[in-house]
Every structure is written in structure tokens, then in C-alpha cells.
C-alpha positions in Angstrom: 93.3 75.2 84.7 92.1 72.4 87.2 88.3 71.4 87.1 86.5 69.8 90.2 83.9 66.6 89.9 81.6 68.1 93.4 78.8 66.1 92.2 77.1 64.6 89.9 80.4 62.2 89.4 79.9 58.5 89.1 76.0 59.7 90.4 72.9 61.3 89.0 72.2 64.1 91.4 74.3 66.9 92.8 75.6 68.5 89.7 78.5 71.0 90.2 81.6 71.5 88.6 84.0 73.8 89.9 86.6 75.6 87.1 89.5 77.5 88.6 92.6 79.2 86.4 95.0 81.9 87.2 92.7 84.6 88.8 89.4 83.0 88.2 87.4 80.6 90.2 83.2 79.7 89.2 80.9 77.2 88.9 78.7 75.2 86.4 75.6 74.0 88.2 74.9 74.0 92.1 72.6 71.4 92.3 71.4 69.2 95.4 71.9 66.3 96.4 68.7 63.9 96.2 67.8 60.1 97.5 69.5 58.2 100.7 69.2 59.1 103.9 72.7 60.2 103.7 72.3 63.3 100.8 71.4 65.6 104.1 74.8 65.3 105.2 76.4 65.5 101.7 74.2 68.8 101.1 75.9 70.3 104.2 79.5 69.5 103.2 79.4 70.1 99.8 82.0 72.0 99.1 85.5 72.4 99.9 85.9 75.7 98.6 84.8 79.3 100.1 81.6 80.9 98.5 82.8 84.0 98.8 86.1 83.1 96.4 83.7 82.0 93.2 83.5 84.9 90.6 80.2 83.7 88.9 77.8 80.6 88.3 77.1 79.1 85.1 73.7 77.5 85.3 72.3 74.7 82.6 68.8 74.3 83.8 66.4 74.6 86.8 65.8 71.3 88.4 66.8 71.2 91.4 69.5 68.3 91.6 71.2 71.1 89.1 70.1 73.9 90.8 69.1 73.3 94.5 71.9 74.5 96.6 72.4 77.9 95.2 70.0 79.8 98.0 72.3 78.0 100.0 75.9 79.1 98.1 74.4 82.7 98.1 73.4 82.4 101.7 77.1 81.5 103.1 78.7 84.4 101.4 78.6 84.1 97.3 77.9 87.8 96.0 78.6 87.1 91.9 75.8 86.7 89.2 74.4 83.6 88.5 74.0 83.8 84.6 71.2 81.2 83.3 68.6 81.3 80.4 65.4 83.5 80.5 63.3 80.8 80.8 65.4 78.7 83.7 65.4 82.2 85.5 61.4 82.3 85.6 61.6 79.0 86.7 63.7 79.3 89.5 61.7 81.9 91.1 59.0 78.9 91.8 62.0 76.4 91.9 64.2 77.4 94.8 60.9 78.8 96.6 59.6 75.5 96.7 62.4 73.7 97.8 62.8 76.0 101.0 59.3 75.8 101.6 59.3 71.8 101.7 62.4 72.0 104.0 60.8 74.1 106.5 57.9 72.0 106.7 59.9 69.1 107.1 61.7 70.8 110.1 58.5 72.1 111.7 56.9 69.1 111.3 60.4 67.3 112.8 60.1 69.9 115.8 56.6 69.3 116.8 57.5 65.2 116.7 60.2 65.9 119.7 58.1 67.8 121.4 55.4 65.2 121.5 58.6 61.9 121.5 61.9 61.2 122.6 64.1 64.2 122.7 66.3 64.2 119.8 68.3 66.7 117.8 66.5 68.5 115.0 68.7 70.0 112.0 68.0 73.3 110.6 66.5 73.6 106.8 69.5 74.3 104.6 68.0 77.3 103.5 65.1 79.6 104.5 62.5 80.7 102.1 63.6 84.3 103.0 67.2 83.3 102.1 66.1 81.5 98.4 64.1 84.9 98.0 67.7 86.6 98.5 69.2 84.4 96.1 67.2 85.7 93.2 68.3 89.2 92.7 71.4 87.3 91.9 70.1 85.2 88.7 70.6 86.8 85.2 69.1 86.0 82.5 70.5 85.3 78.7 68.6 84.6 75.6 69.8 81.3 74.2 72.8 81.4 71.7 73.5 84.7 72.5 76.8 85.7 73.5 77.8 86.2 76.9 81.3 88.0 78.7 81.3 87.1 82.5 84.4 87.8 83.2 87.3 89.2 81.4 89.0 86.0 81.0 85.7 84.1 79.6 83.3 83.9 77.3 80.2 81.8 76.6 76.7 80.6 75.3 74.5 78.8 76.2 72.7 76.5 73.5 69.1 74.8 73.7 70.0 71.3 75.3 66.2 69.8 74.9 65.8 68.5 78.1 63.7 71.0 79.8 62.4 74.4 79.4 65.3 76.9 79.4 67.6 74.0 79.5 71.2 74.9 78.0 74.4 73.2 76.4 77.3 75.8 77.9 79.9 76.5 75.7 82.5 78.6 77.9 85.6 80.1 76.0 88.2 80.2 78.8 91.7 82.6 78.2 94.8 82.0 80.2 98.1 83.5 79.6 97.2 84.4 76.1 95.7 80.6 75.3 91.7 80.4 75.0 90.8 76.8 75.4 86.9 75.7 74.8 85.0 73.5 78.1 81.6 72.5 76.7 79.0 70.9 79.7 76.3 69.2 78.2 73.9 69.5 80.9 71.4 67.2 80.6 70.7 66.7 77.1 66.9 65.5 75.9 65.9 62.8 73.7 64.8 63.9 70.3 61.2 64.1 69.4 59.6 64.7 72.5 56.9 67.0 73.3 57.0 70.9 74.1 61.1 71.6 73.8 63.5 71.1 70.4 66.1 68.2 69.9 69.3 69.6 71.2 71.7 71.2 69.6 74.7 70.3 67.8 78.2 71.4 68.9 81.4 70.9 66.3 83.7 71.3 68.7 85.7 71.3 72.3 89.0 71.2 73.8 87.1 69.9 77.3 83.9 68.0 77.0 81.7 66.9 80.4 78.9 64.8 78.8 75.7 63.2 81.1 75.4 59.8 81.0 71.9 59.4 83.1 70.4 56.9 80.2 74.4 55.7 79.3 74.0 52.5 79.2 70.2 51.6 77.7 67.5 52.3 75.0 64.4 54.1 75.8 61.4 52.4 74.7 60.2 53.8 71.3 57.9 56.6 71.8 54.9 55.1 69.4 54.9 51.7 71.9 55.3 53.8 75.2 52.1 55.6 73.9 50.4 52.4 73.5 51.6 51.3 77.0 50.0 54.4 78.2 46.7 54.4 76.6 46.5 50.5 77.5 46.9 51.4 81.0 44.4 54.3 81.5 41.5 52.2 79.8 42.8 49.1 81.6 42.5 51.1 85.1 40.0 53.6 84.7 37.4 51.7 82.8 38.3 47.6 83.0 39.6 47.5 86.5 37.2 50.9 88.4 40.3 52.6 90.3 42.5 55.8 89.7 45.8 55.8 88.3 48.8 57.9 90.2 52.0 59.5 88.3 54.5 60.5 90.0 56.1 63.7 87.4 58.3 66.3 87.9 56.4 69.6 88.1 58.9 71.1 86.2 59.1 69.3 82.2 57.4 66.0 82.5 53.9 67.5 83.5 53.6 69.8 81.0 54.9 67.1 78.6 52.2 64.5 79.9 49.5 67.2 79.5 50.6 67.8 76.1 50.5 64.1 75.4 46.9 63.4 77.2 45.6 66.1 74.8 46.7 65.1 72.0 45.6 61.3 72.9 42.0 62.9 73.1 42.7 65.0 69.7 43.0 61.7 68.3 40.3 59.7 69.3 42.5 57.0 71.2 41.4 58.1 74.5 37.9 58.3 76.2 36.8 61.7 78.6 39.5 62.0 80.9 39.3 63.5 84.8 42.9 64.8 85.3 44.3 66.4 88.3 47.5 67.9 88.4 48.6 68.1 92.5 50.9 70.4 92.6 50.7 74.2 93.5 54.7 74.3 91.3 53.4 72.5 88.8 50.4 75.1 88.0 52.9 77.7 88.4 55.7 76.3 86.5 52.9 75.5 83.9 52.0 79.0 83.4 55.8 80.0 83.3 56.0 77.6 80.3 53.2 79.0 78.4 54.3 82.0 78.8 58.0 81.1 76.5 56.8 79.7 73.1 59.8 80.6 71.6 61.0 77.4 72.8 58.5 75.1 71.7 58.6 72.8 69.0 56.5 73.5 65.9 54.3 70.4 66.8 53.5 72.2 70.2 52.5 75.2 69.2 50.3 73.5 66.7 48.1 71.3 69.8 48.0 74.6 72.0 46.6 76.5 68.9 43.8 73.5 68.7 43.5 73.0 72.6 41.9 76.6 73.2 39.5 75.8 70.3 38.6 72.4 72.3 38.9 72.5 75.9 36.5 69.8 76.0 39.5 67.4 75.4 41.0 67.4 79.1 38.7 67.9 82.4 41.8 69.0 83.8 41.9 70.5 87.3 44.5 72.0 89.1 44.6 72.3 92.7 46.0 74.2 94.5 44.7 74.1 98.6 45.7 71.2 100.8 42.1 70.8 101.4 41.5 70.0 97.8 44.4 67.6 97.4 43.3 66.0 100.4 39.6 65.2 98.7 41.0 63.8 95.9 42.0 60.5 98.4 37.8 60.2 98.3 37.9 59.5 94.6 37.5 55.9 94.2 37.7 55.7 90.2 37.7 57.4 87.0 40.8 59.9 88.2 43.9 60.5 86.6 46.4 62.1 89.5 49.4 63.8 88.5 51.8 65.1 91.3 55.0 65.4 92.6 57.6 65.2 93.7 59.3 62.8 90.5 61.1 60.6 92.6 58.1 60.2 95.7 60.5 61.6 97.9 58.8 65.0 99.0 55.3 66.6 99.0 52.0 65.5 98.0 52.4 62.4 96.0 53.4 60.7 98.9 50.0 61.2 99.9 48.3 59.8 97.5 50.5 57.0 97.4 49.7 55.8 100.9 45.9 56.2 99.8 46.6 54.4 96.5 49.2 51.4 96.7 46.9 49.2 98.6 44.2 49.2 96.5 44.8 46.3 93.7 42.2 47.9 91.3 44.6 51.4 90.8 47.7 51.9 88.8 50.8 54.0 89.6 52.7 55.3 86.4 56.6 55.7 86.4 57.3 58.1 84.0 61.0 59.5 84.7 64.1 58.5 86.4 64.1 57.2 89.7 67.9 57.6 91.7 68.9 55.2 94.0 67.6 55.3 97.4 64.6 57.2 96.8 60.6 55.3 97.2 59.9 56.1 93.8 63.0 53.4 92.8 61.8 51.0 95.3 58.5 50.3 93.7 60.6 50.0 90.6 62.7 47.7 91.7 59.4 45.3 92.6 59.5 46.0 96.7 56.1 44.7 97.8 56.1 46.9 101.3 57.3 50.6 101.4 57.6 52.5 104.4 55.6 56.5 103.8 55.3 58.7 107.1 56.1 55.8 109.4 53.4 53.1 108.0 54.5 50.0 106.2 52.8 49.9 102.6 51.7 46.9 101.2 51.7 47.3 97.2 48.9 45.9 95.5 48.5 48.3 92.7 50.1 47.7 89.9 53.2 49.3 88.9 54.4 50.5 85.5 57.3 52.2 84.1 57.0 53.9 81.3 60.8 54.8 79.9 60.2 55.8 76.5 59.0 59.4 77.9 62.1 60.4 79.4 63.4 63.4 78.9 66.6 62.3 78.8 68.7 60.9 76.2 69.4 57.5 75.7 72.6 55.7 75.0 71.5 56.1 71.1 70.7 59.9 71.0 73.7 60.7 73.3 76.2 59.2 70.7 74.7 60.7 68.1 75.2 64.1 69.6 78.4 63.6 70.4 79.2 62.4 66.5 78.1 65.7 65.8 81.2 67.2 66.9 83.7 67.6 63.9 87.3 66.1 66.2 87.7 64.8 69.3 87.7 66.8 72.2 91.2 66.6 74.0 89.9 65.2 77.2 86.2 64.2 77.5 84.8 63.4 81.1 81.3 61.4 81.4 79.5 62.9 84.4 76.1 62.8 85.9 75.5 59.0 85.6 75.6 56.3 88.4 79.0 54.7 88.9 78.5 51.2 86.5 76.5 53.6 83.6 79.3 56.4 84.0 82.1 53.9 83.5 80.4 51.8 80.7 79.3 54.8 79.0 83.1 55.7 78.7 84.2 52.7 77.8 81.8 52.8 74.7 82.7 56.2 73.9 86.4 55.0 73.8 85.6 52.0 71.6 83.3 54.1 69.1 84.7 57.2 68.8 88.3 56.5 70.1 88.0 59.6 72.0 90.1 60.0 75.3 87.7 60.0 77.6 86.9 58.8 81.5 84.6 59.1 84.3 86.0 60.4 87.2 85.4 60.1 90.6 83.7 62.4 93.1 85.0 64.9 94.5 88.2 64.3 92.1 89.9 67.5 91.1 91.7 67.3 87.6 94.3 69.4 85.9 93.9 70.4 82.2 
């Protein structure tokens, strides 16, 4: 049995691991590669393996640096079932769309430049919206814990991971020449206590661990202070200082969660009338997906949705949906509370709004998830005081806040206590989806803690187990 490292090795983006024994060949997560100007190129030469040789896909969740090159996999030959959670499967119907959608933009918009400039090659989307269409009929979905056969050789289940909605902890029972051996892949796990999804679950036990290691190597913020961050900064802009405040979420997880929390603020009296606008035509479709699964909400969830339809007055939330109307939202000069996407500022309409918005000194913009190296939304972390956004240098005046304790990710703490949760060692344990210094600290801690043999290996490394 070998296992390949295609992404999402000594990096945060890119997920896929590749799992080949005698007769059997398929794939835990197909994501894409996100931030630098070079992830184009690594999108098109991803894989060193023929799509037509993989028997199946083993899918932990729907975001797209897990999930973003299977329209493409399916495009260039793969014919096998992509076997996924319920939830994850709704999601990836808006998902995948989205994704093909922004890329043709991007290479209409690319085409109509050379026409009207210097004559310069323009590369193809990586996938058509008619081709992630296609890749659908291919996705099947599985209730979590339930017990799956994919192939005669393997077994598996796929266990609530608490990132996301739909997200999953694999377990995969593989058999070769009479020897079942157990590969768990974490995912991306989520950090207890957070809004909408439950705490993860425990596994006992592995022969092969891959662990994430986004947050590896920090705390987040306690929740109860980020909160008080967050409801300094919205009375701060919106009342003290007159301007709007901008978050860049995913529209998948962290707007749903942020809408949970605003509502919630207002339940308790800790937050005046709020004008909120969520920007994003996936987000109001992804948000109606997750309403629609409360089977995987946590009890405290279900409680504040119960109470929100008996007080819509809490939220004036909007959600819009033209270009038209997220183009008037730029002639809002204070009191407005826009949420868009994409997470990282690297796509779509918060770019927008961030050109409108980082000049002006009086407005806020809120970081509220991770921000990968090489992307905008890490530059104005990182303090950079001019930012390039379609062509025009930015000054920042606005300020510029990063709110960590609402990841959904787990921290350094939470990961290890998941991982003490299993009753031995795994025999090998690999930390993956973390950039380089995180990955390798991370395994040096989990080598010094739990004495575990463990290490983070390099992309595009192919191991044998």
C-alpha cells in the first residue's frame, strides 16, 4: 500500500491524497489549489496519475481547496462515484457551479482585455460550468457514521468532523492479501463550541493517521473576548466613527456562523439595530442548503433559529442577489454591515467593495478566517498599506482587524486533544494541510507529547506503508 502527498503537504490548500494497493487506486479529497499567482499552473499539473485509473473518491467536505478540482478529474476521464456526506453533496451542487462560473468570467473578461491591449495568450477555464454540471451525477451521498462498501477491498465512514456543514472524519478500512489495515483522514477538523455544527468526533483508533495542522502551531483567541472584539468594533465603526464595516467570509460555514452570532448579539441586548448585507448569490444559496440539514446542528442552534422566526426584528438582514444591487451597496456611506466573499479576497464581489472601502479611514474590514499565503486577504493582514485590486493601487486607511477566535478550525489545543482521544498510537501518523514551518512544528510537538511516530512530508512525496 503506498499513499501520495498531491497537496495539501507542507501547504494549506490543494488537498488530495492518493491511496493505491494491489488492484485499487482512489482518492481522498480533490481540492484546488488557492493563492499565488503560480496555483494556475499547479491546478493544471496536478496529478501524475491517469483519471481514468482511480476506482472512487473519498470526499471530507465541500470547500473548494478540498473539493475544487473534481469537475476537472471527472472532465479528463474519471467515471467512479464520488462518495461524500448528504449535506457536502447539496453543497457542492452550488459549490463546483460557482467555481466554473467565476473562472469563465475571469477568462471572458481576460479575452475582451486582448482584444482591446497587447495581444497576449489567454488560458482556458479549468473547467466549464457545463462540465461541473457533469460532475454531479457522479457525487453520492452517505448519512454520517453510516457504513459504507466502495469497493470490495474497502470499507469506510465518515464521522462529523465540525468544521463545516457535512464535513467528515474518514475512517477507510483497507484489505490486502488477507490484512485490513485502518487509514483515518481528519479532514479539517473544527474547534469545539462554535456555532451551528457539533465538536468533532472522537476516533480510538488507526493504523495510518493524516491529521490537518492549519492552526498547528497557535491558540485561537477565546471565543467570549473575540465576541467582545467584535461588538467593540461594530459600535466603534458604525456609530463612533460613521462608516460601514466589510468581512470578508466564506459563503460556505463562516456566514452562516456570523449570522448566527449577529443574532444572537441582538438576542442579548449587546448590540444596537443592525443593517446587514450578505453579497453573495452562494452564500444565500448555501444558506438555505444549511437550513435545510438540522440534523447537524448543535442544540444551541436550533434553540436561536427557534427564537429568530419569533423575532425577525433582530437582524435587517438583506441578501442580494443582482449585480446591480451589490453594486448600490458602494453608495452606502455608514451604518452597513457587508458580508461577502470570497474568504481570502481573491475572487468575486468583495473585491469590490474593498476597492470602495479601504480608502476610507472612517470604515472597518473584519478578518474572520484564514488567510493563505499569497492571497490580498493575507496582505492586509500582514499590515501592507497599498494593495493592488483590478489594476489600481489601494491605499489602506481603514482599519483592519482579525478576529481569530471564530475560526473554524482547530487550534494547536483542540487538535491535541483529539488526537489524545485515540486509545494507541497510530503506526505512522502524517501532519498534512498546514504550511511548511506549522506542518513540521506541529510534528515535532506531536512527537514530544504523545511520542507517536509521526512526520510531515513533502509535496508530491509518495510513501510506502
Amino acid at each position: 500500500m503506498k499513499i501520495s502527498f498531491i497537496g495539501a503537504a507542507q501547504e494549506v490548500t490543494g488537498s488530495c491524497f492518493l491511496v493505491e494497493t494491489d488492484g485499487l487506486r482512489f482518492l481522498v479529497d480533490c481540492g484546488m489549489f488557492q493563492g499565488g499567482r503560480e496555483a494556475r499552473t499547479r491546478n493544471l499539473e496536478a496529478w501524475r496519475f491517469d483519471p481514468r485509473g482511480i476506482d472512487f473518491v473519498l470526499l471530507t467536505h465541500a470547500h473548494i481547496d478540498h473539493s475544487g478540482l473534481l469537475p476537472r478529474l471527472c472532465a479528463l476521464g474519471f467515471k467512479g462515484p464520488i462518495h461524500t456526506t448528504h449535506a457536502t453533496a447539496d453543497l457542492l451542487s452550488v459549490m463546483l457551479l460557482d467555481s466554473a462560473f467565476i473562472q469563465e468570467s475571469e477568462w471572458a473578461r481576460a479575452q475582451r482585455q486582448r482584444d482591446h491591449g497587447p495581444r497576449r495568450q489567454v488560458e482556458p477555464p479549468l473547467y466549464t460550468v457545463a462540465q461541473a454540471q457533469a460532475s454531479l451525477a457522479q457525487l453520492r451521498g452517505v448519512a454520517c457514521d453510516e457504513m459504507l462498501q466502495p469497493h470490495a477491498q474497502v470499507r469506510c465512514r465518515l464521522r462529523d468532523a465540525g468544521h463545516i456543514l457535512g464535513s467528515a472524519i474518514i475512517e477507510v478500512w483497507v484489505t490486502e492479501h488477507g490484512t485490513t489495515r485502518k487509514l483515518v483522514f481528519s479532514g479539517d477538523l473544527g474547534q469545539p463550541g462554535r456555532p451551528i455544527v457539533r465538536d468533532p468526533t472522537p476516533i480510538a483508533e488507526a493504523d495510518v493517521l493524516l491529521v490537518e495542522s492549519t492552526y498547528g502551531n497557535r491558540l485561537h483567541r477565546p471565543l467570549a473576548e473575540t465576541v467582545d472584539e467584535l461588538v467593540f468594533v461594530i459600535e466603534d465603526t458604525l456609530r463612533r466613527r460613521q462608516g460601514n464595516i466589510i468581512i470578508p467570509a466564506f459563503a460556505l460555514g463562516r456566514t452562516q456562523e456570523l449570522l448566527c452570532l449577529l443574532a444572537d448579539l441582538r438576542r442579548q441586548g449587546r448590540l444596537p439595530h443592525l443593517q446587514v448585507f450578505v453579497d453573495s448569490p452562494m452564500a444565500d444559496k448555501v444558506t438555505e442548503i444549511t437550513w435545510k440539514h438540522p440534523e447537524l446542528f448543535d442544540e444551541q442552534t436550533r434553540s436561536l433559529l427557534s427564537q429568530r422566526q419569533q423575532h425577525p426584528e433582530w437582524l435587517d438582514l438583506h441578501f442580494t442577489r443582482s449585480v446591480e444591487e451589490s453594486m448600490a451597496l458602494n453608495q452606502i456611506r455608514a451604518g452597513a454591515i457587508i458580508i461577502s466573499a470570497s474568504g481570502m479576497c481573491e475572487a468575486g464581489r468583495i473585491k469590490h467593495h474593498l476597492r470602495h472601502h479601504l480608502g476610507r479611514a472612517e470604515c472597518a474590514i473584519v478578518i474572520i478566517g484564514y488567510q493563505a499565503e499569497g492571497t490580498l486577504g493575507r496582505r492586509l493582514v500582514d499590515g501592507h498599506r497599498q494593495v493592488r485590486i483590478f489594476g489600481d493601487e489601494i491605499t489602506v486607511r481603514a482599519k483592519i482587524h482579525t478576529l481569530g477566535g471564530l475560526s473554524a478550525h482547530a487550534d494547536q489545543a483542540a487538535l491535541m486533544a483529539w488526537l489524545r482521544g485515540f486509545t494507541s498510537a497510530p503506526a505512522r501518523t502524517f501532519v498534512v494541510h498546514g504550511e511548511a514551518r506549522t506542518a513540521c512544528d506541529f510534528a515535532d510537538r506531536i512527537a514530544d507529547e504523545l511520542g507517536w511516530s509521526v512526520e510531515a512530508p513533502a509535496p508530491g512525496s509518495r510513501i510506502d506503508l
